[in-house]
N, C-alpha and C positions, 0 to 999 in steps of 0.2 A: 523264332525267338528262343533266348537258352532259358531251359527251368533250370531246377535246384529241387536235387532229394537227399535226404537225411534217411541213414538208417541206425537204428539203435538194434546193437546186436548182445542180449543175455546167452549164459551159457556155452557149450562146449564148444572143443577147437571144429567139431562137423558142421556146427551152426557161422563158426566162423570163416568156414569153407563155401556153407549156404550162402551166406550173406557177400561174397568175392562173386560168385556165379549171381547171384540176383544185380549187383557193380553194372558188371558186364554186358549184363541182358537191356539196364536201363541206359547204357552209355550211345548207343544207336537211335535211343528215340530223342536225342539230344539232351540228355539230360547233366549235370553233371551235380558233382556231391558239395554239400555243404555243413561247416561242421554248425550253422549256427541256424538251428531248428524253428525259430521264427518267420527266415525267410527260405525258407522251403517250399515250394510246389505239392513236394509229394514225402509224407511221410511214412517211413516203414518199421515196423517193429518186427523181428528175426527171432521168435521168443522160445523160453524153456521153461520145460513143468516138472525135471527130475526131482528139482528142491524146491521146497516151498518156499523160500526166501527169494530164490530169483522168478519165481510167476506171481509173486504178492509185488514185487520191483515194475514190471511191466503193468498189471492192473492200476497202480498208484500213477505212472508216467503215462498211462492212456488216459488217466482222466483229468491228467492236469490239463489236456489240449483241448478240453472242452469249449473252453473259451475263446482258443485261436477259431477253430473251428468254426464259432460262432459269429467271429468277428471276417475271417476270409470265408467265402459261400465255394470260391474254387478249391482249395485247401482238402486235396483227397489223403485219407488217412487208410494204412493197409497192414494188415497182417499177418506175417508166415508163422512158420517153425511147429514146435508141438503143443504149446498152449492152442494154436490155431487148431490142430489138427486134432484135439482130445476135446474140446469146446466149443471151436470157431461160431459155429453155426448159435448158440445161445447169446455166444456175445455181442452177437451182431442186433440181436433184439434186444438186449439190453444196451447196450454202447449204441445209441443211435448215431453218433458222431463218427463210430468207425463206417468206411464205406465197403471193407471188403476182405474176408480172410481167405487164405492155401494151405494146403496142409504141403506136407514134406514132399509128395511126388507130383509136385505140380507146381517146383520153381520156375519152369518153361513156358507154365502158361503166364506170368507175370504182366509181360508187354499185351498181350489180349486183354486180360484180366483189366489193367489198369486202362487200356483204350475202351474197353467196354462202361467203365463206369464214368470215365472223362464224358462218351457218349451220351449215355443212356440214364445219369443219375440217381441210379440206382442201388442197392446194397444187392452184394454178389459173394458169393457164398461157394468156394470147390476144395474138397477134402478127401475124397474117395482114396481110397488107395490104389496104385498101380495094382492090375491083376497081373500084368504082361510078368513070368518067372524068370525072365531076362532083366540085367539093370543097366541102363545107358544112362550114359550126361553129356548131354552136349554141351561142346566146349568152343567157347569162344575166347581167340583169344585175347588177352587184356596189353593196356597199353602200356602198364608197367607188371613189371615181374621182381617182387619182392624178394633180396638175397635168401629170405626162408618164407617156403609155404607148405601151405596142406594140400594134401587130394586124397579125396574120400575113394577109400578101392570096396567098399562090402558097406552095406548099409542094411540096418534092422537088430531084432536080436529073440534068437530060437530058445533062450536058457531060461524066463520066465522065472527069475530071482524073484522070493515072494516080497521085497519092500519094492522093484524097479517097475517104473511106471512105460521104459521104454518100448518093450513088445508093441504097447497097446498103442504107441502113439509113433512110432519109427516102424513099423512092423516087423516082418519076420526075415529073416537074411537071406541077400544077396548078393552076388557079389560080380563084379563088374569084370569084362574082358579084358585078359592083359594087356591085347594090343591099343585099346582105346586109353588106358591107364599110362603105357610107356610112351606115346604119344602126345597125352595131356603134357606128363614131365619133359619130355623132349623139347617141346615146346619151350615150357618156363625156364629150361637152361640154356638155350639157345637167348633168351630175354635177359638173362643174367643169375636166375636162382641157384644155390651153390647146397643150399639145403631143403631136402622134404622131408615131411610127416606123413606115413602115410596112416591114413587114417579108419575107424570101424568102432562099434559098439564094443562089437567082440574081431578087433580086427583078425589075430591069426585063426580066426574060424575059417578064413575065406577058401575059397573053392569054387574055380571055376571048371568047369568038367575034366575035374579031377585034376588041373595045377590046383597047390596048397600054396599055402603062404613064404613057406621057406625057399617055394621055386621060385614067387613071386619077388622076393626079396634078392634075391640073386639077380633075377634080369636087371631090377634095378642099379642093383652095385654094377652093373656094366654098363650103365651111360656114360660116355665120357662127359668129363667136365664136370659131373654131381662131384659134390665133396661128403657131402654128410648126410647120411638115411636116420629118421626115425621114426617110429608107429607106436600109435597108440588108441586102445588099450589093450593088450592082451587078456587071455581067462587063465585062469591057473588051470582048468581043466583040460586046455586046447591045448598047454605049452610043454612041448614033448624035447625029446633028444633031439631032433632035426632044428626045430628053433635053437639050441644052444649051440648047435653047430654054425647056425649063421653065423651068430655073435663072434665064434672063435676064429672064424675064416674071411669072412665079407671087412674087407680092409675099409668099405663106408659106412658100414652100421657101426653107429656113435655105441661107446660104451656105457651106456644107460639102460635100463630095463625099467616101466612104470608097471608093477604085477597087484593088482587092486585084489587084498584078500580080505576085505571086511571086520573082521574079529578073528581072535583068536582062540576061541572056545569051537570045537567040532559038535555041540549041538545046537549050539546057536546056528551054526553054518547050515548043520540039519533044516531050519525053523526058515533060514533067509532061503533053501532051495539051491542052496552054491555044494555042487555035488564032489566037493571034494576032501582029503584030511587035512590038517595045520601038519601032519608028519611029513605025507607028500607036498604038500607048500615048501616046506623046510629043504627036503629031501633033494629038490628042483631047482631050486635058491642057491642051494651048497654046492652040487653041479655045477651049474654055470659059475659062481663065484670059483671053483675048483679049473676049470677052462680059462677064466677070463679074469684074472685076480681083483684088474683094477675097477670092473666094472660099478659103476653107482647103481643103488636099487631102492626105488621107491613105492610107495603104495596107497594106500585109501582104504578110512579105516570108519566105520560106523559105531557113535558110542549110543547106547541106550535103547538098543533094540529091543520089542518088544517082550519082556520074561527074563530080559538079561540079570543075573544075579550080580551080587558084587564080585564071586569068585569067579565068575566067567569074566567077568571086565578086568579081575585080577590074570586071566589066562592071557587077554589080548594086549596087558602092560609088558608079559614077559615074552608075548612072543618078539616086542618092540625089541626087548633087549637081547635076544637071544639071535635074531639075523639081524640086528643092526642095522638100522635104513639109513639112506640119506639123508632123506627127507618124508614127510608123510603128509595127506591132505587127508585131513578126518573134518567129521560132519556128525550133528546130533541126527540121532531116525527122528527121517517129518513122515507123516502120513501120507501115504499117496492113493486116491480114492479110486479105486476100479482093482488092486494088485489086491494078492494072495495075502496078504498081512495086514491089510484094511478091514480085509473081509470076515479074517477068521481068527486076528490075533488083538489081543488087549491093549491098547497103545498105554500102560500101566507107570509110566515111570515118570516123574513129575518135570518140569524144565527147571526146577533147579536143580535134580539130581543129575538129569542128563547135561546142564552146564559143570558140576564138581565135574563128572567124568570127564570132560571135551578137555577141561583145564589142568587135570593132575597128566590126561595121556598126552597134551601139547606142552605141560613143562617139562615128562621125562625125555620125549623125542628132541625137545629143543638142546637140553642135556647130553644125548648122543649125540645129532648131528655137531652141533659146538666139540667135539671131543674128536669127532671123525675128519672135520677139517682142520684142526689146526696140524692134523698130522700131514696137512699138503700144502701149511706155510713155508713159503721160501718157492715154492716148485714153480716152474714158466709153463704156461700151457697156454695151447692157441684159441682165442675167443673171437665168438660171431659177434660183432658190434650192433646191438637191436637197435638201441634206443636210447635221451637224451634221458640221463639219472639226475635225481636232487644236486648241490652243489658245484653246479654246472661240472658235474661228471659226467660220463655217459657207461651204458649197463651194456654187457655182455654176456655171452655163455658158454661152457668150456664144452668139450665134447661128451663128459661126464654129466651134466646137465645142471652144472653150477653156476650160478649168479655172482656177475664179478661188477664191480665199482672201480672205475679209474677216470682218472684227466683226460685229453683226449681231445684232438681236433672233431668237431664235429662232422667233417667230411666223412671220419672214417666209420661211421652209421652204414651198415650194408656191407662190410670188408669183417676180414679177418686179420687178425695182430696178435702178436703174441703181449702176454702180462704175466707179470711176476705175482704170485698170490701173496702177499704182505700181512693183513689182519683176517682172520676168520670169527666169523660170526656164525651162528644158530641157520640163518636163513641164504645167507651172502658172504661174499671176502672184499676187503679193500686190495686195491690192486695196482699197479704201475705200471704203464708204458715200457714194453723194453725198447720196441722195433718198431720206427716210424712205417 
């Protein structure tokens, strides 16, 4: 008989790589997916604790199934990712309704996991972390292949930023054999995929006995049939001369770089544990822009860290205007309990000062970016077709890493076409069909 399982997946694109491989794993015991969480057999939450806002999302959505729960007696409920793997084991005594959490190296045992409790009725509880210093995934493969996906090549993270809670709940890095990594993709382009991410905490950390990322990157650019490479996130720490060489040589690595440098102030940078200067940030930035003119550059930017003064928050407005992003994804500091700035720093600065900052540094970047696209109205450039947009448009994205809006057969969801960039906006451009 066919089930039906729902997952709900919080947080980053490695969770949404987890949550593809967890797909996969349940597609054999016949299960297949449902978006409508009522009738589901088996429900799974894929959760995240970086931000407080998206683990206070999953706590709120666990407990509204209380009810289901209590009304279906089969109705097993399960849950991965890093909430799971920083707490599992408490929530499981408190959440009587949940039947079973995994931590991160333990997506494989899933189908056990889940036959064990179908069996046995039980609450089951596995989080340990892989001791094995080698990182494998097996891969199954899927029975469709998304025009873009992710594959996780390095997993964990060594840099122990005093706000990131990741160390303690993805552990310490890894990073996966080439040959199992160019094989996953192999695979997915052989299915039809045209573009990857490839993905890491700290991805160009990676290193497998002694390849680095920039050889890794290269094998890649040589599959045939891939169109477009990108990864993410780099450290500013890691991102040396060899990475900008990729960008200026590898005819598939998209012209995009996502370089997360937090603030702008070099003792706040001190305070976060991020071991590097805003001059060398700059220094790295202007290089690559200096190689690769047309390259977009984006970043992620924390306002209200703990001791931050005004004139330090004044340092991280002008670093916005001084390398010019594309775009930027900034976040107030939440406290993350167990990290170096929990521990020993005064989370001091009130949510409404930390909402002025969020709001004056998201109108001046809204400001730049608006300023920096409209200098690419008029231009045709070729966009991935994701997805169906508001007014019965549908949304793309250029190899720059821009958001386009146009008309559009719906067919062409998963193709590339070219569009003429028409209105620019802060966030997106409106856009036009050139070429059926």
């Amino acid at each position: 008989m066919q089930k039906h399982y729902h997952i709900k997946t919080y947080g980053c694109q490695m969770n949404i790589y987890d949550t593809q491989r967890m797909e996969n794993l349940l597609r054999p015991m016949n299960y297949a997916p449902t978006e409508d969480i009522e009738k589901a057999d088996f429900i799974l939450f894929n959760t995240c604790t970086v931000r407080e806002k998206a683990k206070h999302k999953f706590v709120s959505d666990l407990g509204r199934l209380k009810p289901l729960k209590a009304k279906r007696k089969d109705l097993i409920i399960g849950m991965g990712g890093c909430v799971a793997q920083e707490e599992g084991e408490k929530l499981l005594k408190k959440v009587r309704h949940l039947d079973f959490v995994f931590g991160v190296d333990q997506i494989d045992q899933l189908p056990t996991l889940l036959k064990n409790v179908q069996k046995n009725k039980t609450q089951v509880s596995l989080t340990a972390f892989d001791t094995d210093p080698k990182f494998s995934l097996s891969y199954i493969k899927p029975n469709y292949c998304p025009t873009s996906a992710y594959v996780t090549v390095i997993k964990g993270c060594d840099k122990f930023c005093s706000f990131c809670i990741v160390p303690f709940t993805r552990g310490l890095e890894k990073s996966r054999a080439p040959r199992e990594i160019l094989q996953e993709i192999e695979a997915m382009v052989q299915g039809g995929t045209r573009e990857i991410t490839l993905l890491g905490q700290n991805v160009n950390s990676y290193d497998y006995e002694k390849i680095y990322f920039p050889a890794l990157l290269k094998m890649v650019n040589d599959i045939e049939e891939l169109k477009r490479i990108r990864y993410t996130s780099p450290h500013p720490q890691d991102f040396d001369d060899a990475m900008i060489d990729c960008h200026a040589t590898l005819d598939k690595l998209c012209q995009h770089i996502h370089m997360p440098v937090q603030c702008g102030n070099n003792d706040v940078l001190k305070q976060m544990r991020r071991w590097y200067t805003i001059e060398h940030y700059k220094e790295q930035i202007q290089k690559l822009r200096d190689k690769v003119p047309e390259i977009s550059v984006s970043t992620d930017i924390i306002v209200g860290f703990p001791g931050e003064t005004e004139k330090q928050f004044e340092d991280t407005l002008q670093l916005l205007k001084d390398v010019q992003y594309d775009f930027v994804f900034s976040f107030k500091y939440s406290e993350r309990s167990g990290t170096k700035a929990a521990q020993e720093l005064k989370d001091d600065l009130s949510e409404s000062e930390k909402n002025r900052r969020l709001y004056v540094l998201q109108t001046l970047q809204d400001e730049i970016s608006l300023e920096k696209n409209k200098k690419l109205e008029g231009q045709i450039q070729e966009v991935l077709v994701e997805k169906k947009s508001t007014n019965d448009q549908l949304q793309g994205r250029t190899e720059t890493n821009k958001i386009v809006h146009f008309h559009g057969e719906p067919s062409l969801i998963g193709q590339f076409t070219h569009v003429r960039l028409e209105k620019a906006m802060p966030h997106s451009f409106l856009g036009k069909q050139i070429s059926a």
